[in-house]
DOKEGU-858420 format. One record per residue (C-alpha): x, y, z; residue in three letters. Coordinates in steps of 0.05 Angstrom, whole numbers, plus 5000, padded with zeros to 4 digits. Layout:
residues N
XYZala;...
END
This chain:
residues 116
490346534899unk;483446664895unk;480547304902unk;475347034952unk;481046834991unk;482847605013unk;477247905052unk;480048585064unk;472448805086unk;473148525151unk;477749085173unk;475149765195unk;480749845244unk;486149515277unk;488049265348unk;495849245329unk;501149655297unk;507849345259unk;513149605247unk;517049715177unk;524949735195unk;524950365174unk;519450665218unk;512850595181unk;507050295220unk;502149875185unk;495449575207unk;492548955218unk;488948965150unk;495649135114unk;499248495152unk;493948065132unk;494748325054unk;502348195050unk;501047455079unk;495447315037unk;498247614976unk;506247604991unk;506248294985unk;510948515036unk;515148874978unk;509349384972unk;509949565036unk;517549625031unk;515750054955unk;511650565003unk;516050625066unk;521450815022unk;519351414997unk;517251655068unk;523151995080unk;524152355003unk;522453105008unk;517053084959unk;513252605003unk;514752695076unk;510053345078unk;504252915050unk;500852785126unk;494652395072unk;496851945017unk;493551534969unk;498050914947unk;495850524882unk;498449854866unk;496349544798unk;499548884768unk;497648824694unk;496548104657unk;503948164636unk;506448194707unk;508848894698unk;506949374757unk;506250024767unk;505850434845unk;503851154854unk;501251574900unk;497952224909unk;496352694957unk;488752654953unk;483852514892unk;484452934830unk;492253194846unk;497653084806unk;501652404816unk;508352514870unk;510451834859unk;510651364794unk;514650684802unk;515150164748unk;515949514771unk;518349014721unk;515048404757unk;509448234807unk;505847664831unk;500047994864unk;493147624857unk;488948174875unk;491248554810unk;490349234842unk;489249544904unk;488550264947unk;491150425010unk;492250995050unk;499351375091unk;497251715142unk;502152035188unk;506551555182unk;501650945182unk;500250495124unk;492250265132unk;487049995098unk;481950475061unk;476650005103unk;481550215163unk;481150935160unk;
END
């Protein structure tokens, strides 16, 4: 896929909520990114540290998905810009086209940084 293919700027909100099985909401914007990208397993990598003590207390997080040329991955998140990382996952492979991307956690709702 294309990176002209994924126009994330349309969103700057959303009209729906989903639901993660374990509780997470996401947006609109973050549906149409896991269809357009088959990322649903990023979604999955971020609603399951909701729950984990280090994270629940975190009402603003910043989620950071990079895929390097190898296919290798790597997911954090922090609490706001310039803090010290709360959550660093290797992933050993992903197929995501975009290469990297940001999103926000807020209160429980995965969104968009166009979104917020």
């Amino acid at each position: 896929m294309d990176d002209n293919e994924v126009n994330l700027d349309q969103f700057t909100g959303t009209e729906n909520y989903y639901i993660h099985f374990t509780g997470l909401k996401y947006t609109d914007g973050i549906k149409y990114l896991a269809d357009k990208t088959n990322c649903y397993w990023f979604i999955d990598i971020v609603a399951s540290y909701q729950k984990e003590e280090k994270v629940k207390n975190c009402h603003f997080q910043i989620w950071l998905l990079r895929v390097f040329k190898d296919h290798t991955a790597v997911v954090s998140m922090v609490e706001d810009t310039n803090t010290p990382v709360i959550v660093f996952q290797e992933i050993e492979y992903a197929d995501f086209s975009l290469g990297e991307i940001e999103v926000y956690c807020i209160d429980n709702v995965m969104l968009l940084k166009s979104e917020y």
